[in-house]
VEXROLUM-523849 format. One record per residue (C-alpha): residue in one letter; z, x, y. Coordinates in steps of 0.02 Angstrom, whole numbers, plus 50000, padded with zeros to 5 digits. Layout:
residues N
NODE   residuo      c3      c1      c2
NODE         a       Z       X       Y
...
//
This chain:
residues 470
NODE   residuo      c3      c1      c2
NODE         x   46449   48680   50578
NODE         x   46346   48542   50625
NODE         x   46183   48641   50579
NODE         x   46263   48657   50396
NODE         x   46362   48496   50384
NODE         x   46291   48418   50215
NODE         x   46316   48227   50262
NODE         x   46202   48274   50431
NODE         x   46065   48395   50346
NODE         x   46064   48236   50215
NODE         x   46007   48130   50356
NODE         x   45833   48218   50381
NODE         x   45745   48193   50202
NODE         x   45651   48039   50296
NODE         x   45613   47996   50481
NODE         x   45752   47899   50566
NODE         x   45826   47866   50727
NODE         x   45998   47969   50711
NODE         x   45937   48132   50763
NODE         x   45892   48056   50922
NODE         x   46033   47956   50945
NODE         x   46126   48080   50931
NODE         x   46065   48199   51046
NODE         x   46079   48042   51175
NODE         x   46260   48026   51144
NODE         x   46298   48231   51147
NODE         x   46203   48202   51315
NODE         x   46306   48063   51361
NODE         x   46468   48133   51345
NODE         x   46435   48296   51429
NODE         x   46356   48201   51567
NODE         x   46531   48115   51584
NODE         x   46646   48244   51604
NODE         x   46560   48324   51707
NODE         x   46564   48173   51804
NODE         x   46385   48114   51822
NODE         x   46409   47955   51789
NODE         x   46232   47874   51854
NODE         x   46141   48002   51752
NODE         x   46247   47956   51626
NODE         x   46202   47786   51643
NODE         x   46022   47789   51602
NODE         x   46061   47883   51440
NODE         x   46172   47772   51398
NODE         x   46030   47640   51418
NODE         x   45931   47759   51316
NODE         x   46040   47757   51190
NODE         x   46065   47553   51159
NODE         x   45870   47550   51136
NODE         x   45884   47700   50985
NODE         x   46023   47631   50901
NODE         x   46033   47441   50883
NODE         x   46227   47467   50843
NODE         x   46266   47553   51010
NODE         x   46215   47352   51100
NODE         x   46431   47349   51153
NODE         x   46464   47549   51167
NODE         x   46413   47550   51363
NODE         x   46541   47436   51393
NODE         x   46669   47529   51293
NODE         x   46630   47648   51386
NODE         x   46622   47565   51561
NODE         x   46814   47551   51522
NODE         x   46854   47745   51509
NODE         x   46769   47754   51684
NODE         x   46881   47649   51755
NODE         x   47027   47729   51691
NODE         x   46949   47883   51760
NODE         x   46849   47883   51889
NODE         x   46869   47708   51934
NODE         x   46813   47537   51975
NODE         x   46666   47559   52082
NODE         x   46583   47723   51960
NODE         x   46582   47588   51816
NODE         x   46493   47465   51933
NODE         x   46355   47573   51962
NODE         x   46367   47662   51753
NODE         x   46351   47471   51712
NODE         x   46221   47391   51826
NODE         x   46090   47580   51817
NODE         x   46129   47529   51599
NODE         x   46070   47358   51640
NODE         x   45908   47409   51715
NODE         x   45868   47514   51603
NODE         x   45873   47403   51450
NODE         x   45800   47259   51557
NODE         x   45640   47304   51546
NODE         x   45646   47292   51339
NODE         x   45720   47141   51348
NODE         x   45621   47070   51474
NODE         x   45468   47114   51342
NODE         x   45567   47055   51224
NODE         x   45582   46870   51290
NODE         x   45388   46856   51317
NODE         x   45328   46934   51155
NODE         x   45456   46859   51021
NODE         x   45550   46720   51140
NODE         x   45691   46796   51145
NODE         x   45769   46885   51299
NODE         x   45879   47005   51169
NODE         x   45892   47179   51126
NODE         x   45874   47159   50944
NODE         x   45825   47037   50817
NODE         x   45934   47136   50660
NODE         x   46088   47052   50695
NODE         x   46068   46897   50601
NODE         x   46007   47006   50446
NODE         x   46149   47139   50448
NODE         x   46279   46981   50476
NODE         x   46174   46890   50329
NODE         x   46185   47037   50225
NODE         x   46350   47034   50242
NODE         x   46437   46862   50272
NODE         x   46315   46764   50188
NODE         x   46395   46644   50041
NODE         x   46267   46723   49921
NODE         x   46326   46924   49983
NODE         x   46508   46861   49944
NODE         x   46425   46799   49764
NODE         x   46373   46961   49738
NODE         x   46496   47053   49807
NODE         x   46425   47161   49942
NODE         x   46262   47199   50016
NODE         x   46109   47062   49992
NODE         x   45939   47082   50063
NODE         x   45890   46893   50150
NODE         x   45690   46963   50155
NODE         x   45688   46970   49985
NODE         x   45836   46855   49898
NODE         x   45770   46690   49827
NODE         x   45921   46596   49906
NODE         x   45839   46619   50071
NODE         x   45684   46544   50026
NODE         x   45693   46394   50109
NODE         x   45680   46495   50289
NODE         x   45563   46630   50258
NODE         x   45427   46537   50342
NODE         x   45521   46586   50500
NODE         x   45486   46778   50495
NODE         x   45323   46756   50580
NODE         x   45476   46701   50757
NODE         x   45569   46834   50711
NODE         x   45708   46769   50868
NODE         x   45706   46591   50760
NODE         x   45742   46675   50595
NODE         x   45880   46805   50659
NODE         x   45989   46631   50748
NODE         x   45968   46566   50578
NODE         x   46036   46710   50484
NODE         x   46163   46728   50594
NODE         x   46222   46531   50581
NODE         x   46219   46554   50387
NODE         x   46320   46705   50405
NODE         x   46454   46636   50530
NODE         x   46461   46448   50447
NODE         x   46514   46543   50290
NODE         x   46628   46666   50392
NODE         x   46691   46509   50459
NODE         x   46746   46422   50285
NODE         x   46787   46605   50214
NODE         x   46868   46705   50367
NODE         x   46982   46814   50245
NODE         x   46804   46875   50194
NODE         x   46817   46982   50318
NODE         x   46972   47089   50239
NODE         x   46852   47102   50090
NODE         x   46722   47169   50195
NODE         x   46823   47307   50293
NODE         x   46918   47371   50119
NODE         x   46759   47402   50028
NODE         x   46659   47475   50184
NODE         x   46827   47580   50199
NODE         x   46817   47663   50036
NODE         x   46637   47696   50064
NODE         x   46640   47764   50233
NODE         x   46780   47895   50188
NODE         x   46710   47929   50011
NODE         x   46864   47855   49922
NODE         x   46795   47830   49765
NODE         x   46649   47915   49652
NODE         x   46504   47822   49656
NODE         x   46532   47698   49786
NODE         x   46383   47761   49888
NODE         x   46262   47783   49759
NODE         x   46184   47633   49798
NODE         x   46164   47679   49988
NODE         x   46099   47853   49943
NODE         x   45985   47796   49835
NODE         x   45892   47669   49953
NODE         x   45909   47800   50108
NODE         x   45794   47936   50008
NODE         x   45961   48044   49990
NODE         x   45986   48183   49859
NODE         x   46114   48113   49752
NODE         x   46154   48289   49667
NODE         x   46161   48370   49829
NODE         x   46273   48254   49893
NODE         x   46392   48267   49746
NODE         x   46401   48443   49737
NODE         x   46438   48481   49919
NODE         x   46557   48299   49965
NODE         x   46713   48413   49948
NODE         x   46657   48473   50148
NODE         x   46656   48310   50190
NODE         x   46856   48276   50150
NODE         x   46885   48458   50238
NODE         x   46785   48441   50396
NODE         x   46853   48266   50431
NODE         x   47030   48299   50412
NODE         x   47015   48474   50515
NODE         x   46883   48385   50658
NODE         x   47009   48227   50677
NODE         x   47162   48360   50698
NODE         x   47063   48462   50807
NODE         x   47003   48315   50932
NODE         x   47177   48249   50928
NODE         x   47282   48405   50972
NODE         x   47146   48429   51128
NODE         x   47171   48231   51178
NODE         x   47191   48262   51339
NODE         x   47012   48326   51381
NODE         x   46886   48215   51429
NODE         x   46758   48280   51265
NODE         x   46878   48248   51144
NODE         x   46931   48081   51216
NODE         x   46737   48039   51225
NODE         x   46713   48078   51051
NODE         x   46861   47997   50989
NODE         x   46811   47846   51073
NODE         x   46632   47875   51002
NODE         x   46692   47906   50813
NODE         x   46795   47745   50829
NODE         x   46659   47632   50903
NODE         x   46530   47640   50771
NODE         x   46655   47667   50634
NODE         x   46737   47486   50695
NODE         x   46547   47418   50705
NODE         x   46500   47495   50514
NODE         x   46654   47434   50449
NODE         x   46644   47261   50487
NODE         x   46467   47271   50462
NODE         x   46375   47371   50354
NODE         x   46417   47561   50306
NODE         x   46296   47654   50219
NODE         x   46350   47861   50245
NODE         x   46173   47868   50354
NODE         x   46259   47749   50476
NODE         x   46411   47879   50478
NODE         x   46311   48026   50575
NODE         x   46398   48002   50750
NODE         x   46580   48012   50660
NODE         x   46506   48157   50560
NODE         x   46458   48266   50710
NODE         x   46615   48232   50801
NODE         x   46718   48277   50664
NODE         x   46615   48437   50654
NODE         x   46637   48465   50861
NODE         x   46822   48433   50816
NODE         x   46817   48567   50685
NODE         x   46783   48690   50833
NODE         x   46884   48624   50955
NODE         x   47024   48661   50801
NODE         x   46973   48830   50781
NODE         x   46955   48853   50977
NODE         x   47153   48837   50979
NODE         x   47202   48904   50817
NODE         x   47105   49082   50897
NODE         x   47193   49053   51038
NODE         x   47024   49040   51136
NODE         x   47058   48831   51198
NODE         x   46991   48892   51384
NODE         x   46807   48970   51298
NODE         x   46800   48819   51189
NODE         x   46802   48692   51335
NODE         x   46905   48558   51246
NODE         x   47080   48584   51281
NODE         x   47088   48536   51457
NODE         x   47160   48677   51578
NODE         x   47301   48676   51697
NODE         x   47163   48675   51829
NODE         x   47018   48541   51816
NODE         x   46860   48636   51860
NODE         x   46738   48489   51848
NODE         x   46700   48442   52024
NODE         x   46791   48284   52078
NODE         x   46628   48199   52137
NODE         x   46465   48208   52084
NODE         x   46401   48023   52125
NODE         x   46238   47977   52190
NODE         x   46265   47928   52394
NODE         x   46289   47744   52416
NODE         x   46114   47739   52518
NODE         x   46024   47831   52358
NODE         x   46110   47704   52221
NODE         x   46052   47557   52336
NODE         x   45849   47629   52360
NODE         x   45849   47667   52186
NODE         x   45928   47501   52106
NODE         x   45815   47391   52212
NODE         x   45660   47506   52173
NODE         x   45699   47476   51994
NODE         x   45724   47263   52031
NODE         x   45598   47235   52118
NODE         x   45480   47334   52002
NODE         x   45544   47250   51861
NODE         x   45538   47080   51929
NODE         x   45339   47092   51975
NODE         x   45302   47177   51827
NODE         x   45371   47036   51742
NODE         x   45301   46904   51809
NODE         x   45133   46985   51792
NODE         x   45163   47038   51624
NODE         x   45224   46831   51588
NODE         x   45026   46786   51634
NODE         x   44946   46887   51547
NODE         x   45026   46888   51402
NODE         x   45015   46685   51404
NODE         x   44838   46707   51424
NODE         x   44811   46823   51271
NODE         x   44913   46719   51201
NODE         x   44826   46553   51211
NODE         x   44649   46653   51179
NODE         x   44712   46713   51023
NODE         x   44756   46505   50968
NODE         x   44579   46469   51041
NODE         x   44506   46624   50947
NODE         x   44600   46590   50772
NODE         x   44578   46382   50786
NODE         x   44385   46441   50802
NODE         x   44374   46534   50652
NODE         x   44484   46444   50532
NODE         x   44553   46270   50613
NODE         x   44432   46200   50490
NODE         x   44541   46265   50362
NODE         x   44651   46120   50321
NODE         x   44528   46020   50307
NODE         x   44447   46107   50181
NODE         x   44597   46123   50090
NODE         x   44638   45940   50110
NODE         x   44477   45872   50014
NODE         x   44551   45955   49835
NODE         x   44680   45805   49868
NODE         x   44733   45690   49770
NODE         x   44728   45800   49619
NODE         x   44651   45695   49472
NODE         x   44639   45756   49290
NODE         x   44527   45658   49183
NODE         x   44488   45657   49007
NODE         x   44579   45807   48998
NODE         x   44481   45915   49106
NODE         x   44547   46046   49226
NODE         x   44555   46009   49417
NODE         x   44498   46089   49560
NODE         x   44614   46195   49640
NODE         x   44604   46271   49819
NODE         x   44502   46440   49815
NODE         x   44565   46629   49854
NODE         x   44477   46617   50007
NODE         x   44549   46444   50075
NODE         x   44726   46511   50062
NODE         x   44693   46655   50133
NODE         x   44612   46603   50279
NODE         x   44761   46476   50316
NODE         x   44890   46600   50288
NODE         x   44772   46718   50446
NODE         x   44783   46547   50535
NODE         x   44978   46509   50500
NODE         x   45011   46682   50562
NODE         x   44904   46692   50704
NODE         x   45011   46515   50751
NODE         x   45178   46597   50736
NODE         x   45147   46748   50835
NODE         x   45063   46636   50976
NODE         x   45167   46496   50965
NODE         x   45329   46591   51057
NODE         x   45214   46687   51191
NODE         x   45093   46544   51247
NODE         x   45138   46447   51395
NODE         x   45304   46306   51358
NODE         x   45193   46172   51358
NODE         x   45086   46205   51215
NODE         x   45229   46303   51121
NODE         x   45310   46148   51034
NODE         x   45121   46102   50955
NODE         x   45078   46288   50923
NODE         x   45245   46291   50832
NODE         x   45223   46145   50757
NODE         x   45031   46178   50690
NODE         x   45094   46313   50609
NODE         x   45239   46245   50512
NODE         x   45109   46111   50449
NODE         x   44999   46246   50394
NODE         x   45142   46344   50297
NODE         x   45219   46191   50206
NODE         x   45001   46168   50168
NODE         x   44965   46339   50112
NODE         x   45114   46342   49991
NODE         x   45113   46167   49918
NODE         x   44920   46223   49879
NODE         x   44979   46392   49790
NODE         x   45106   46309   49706
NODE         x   44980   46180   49636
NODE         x   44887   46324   49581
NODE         x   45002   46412   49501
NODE         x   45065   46276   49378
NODE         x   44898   46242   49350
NODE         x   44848   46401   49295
NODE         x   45011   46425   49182
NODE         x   44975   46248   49092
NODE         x   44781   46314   49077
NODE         x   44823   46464   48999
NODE         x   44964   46411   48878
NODE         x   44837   46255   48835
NODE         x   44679   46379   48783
NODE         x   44743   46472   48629
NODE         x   44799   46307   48530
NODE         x   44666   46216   48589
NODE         x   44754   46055   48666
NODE         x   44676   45980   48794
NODE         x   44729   45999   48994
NODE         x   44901   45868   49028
NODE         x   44918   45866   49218
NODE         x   45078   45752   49193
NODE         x   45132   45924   49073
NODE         x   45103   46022   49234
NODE         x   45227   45922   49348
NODE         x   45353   45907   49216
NODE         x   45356   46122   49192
NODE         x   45377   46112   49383
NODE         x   45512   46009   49392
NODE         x   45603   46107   49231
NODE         x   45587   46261   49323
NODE         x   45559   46283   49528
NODE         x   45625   46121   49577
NODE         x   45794   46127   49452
NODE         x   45827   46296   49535
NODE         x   45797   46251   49722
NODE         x   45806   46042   49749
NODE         x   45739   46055   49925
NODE         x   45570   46091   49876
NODE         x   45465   45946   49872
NODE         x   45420   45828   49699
NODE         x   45251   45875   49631
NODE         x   45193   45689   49693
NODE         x   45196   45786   49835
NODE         x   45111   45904   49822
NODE         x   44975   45831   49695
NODE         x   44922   45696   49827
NODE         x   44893   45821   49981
NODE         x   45027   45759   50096
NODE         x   45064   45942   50156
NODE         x   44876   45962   50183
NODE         x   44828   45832   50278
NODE         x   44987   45839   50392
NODE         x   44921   46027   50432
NODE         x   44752   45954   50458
NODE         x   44814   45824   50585
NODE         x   44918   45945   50687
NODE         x   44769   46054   50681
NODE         x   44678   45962   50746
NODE         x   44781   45908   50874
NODE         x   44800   46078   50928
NODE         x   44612   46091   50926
NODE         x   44611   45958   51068
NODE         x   44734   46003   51178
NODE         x   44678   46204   51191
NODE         x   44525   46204   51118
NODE         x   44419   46362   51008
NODE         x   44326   46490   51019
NODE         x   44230   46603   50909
//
């Protein structure tokens, strides 16, 4: 069924993560009835690291243990799941400053919650949507720009919490395919064959109603109460987030495991089929690690994690602060450069100078090289490594900008022959970028070089207290 289930041979027209997740969580579960729960454990850990919505499934988890097996086998299924996600987020804290698993959150709660998602009514893409302009600077730290998703998202969930009713009924209809057409949109962006999926989504209502009855009438075994409790996790966590039918694969192949465990008693075969539990248990009653092999093998795993991080902190603080040396060397110059086409002055109607291909470039390599340094080098060069490069992005747009309306006056001014207005050039600025977003700054602004020489001072400050190389 599974090989043949539409929804799942959909899944493979482009190179994602749910095959492998989902061999991780078949894995999982057979590892836990059968009772091995540190083995368990580590694919488990396995498992958070493939599929950024699985972060909260170990501990949903942790609490079948202990209504199985008990207190102390969900001690060790958590604390073996700890270490082996540690070392991930231990990487993650020195190369993006964050000690997290992911950085998606605050775009899939953004996506979702945001006041502009709500204007639109449903999914919005924050990369790309001119209403989060004002933060895209911050992708370079991606930790910085997921908090600030996520604070847009909850501040509007806070104002708007009956959103969230909105946001469950319309992921609802999708995620059951209650109305024609509500997925196209999904399909269409996952690389899915729209046709294909029309023609066979009839399986879809029959395998899910038959799967569901099947898990449910063999409740009492520990596979169907795993998958149950798998098929209700990440439905819960797509329906109150996003639910695209990609995202639906682990409810998909439980409802087809269900199918068989349906058949399995309508044959009258529930023993062969290994989901209706028998009168007699045959899984052994325990197959933990001894205590003495848990407690070599846990503080193995610390220790080595501990020294490996503390030697991985040093040298990635010294790449770190060679890279700054190495990028202040070849462009910390820069902003100076682009600081001496300041004030802009347009006499007689001639046509100012305006910053060259090259000297944008070169500080957009320099405001990048910044970012990615400025979360990795050591804390007390962070805060003017940060701060550099903010300097350097406010710079290297301003000077765009200036080009821009400079070019659009120049070329609008050529065919009827009236001469270059620089005053013209602000005014079109304010009509247009500045009525649409009021944050950005007046062209006074940007005409007289404050953004540049502010990124040429912090430069250079930077300059001083790490120095360059070439």
């Amino acid at each position: 069924i599974v090989i043949c289930y539409p929804p799942l041979i959909a899944n493979d027209t482009t190179l994602l993560t749910e095959p492998l997740s989902l061999v991780l969580m078949l894995i999982l579960v057979l590892l836990l009835v059968d009772r091995r729960v540190e083995f368990a454990a580590l694919a488990s850990g396995l498992l958070v690291l493939t599929r950024p919505s699985a972060q909260a499934f170990a501990v949903v988890l942790a609490a079948w243990i202990v209504w199985r097996f008990g207190w102390k086998s969900a001690l060790r299924y958590i604390a073996l799941v700890i270490l082996v996600i540690a070392p991930w987020v231990v990487r993650n804290w020195l190369m993006v400053g964050e000690p997290a698993i992911v950085t998606s959150n605050g775009f899939n709660l953004a996506a979702i919650y945001s006041a502009q998602a709500e204007q639109a009514h449903g999914f919005v893409d924050p990369v790309f949507n001119d209403a989060f302009g004002q933060q895209r600077y911050l992708h370079y730290d991606e930790a910085d720009w997921d908090r600030v998703l996520q604070n847009i998202a909850l501040d509007h969930l806070h104002q708007h919490p009956s959103y969230v009713l909105q946001v469950v009924r319309s992921n609802t209809a999708g995620w059951f395919e209650l109305g024609p057409g509500r997925n196209l949109s999904g399909e269409l962006l996952d690389g899915r064959n729209r046709d294909f999926r029309n023609d066979t989504i009839f399986l879809f209502y029959f395998v899910t109603l038959a799967g569901f009855s099947g898990l449910i009438l063999s409740v009492r075994s520990r596979v169907s109460q795993l998958l149950l409790i798998t098929a209700g996790y990440f439905t819960t966590f797509s329906l109150l987030t996003v639910a695209p039918p990609r995202l639906r694969a682990p409810f998909d192949i439980a409802m087809c495991i269900g199918v068989g465990a349906l058949a399995g008693r309508l044959g009258r075969r529930s023993r062969s089929a290994g989901l209706v539990k028998p009168k007699h248990d045959p899984s052994p009653t325990n197959r933990a690690w001894p205590a003495r092999t848990f407690v070599v093998v846990v503080a193995i795993a610390s220790i080595g994690l501990v020294g490996g991080t503390l030697a991985a902190r040093t040298r990635v603080q010294n790449d770190a602060r060679h890279s700054v040396q190495k990028a202040l060397g070849r462009y910390g110059r820069t902003p100076s450069r682009l600081s001496a086409f300041f004030p802009v002055r347009a006499t007689n109607g001639a046509v100012p100078r305006t910053p060259s291909r090259e000297i944008l470039d070169q500080m957009q390599h320099l405001e990048a090289a910044l970012w990615r340094a400025s979360v990795q080098v050591p804390q007390a060069e962070s805060a003017a490594t940060r701060h550099a490069a903010i300097d350097v992005n406010r710079a290297e747009t301003e000077a765009a900008m200036l080009g821009l309306y400079v070019a659009y006056k120049v070329i609008h001014s050529s065919p009827s022959g009236t001469p270059f207005d620089l005053e013209k050039v602000a005014q079109n600025y304010e009509r247009t970028s500045r009525r649409q977003n009021p944050e950005l700054p007046p062209p006074v602004k940007w005409l007289d070089g404050v953004a540049a020489r502010d990124a040429a001072r912090s430069v250079g400050r930077l300059r001083s207290s790490v120095g360059s190389s070439k």
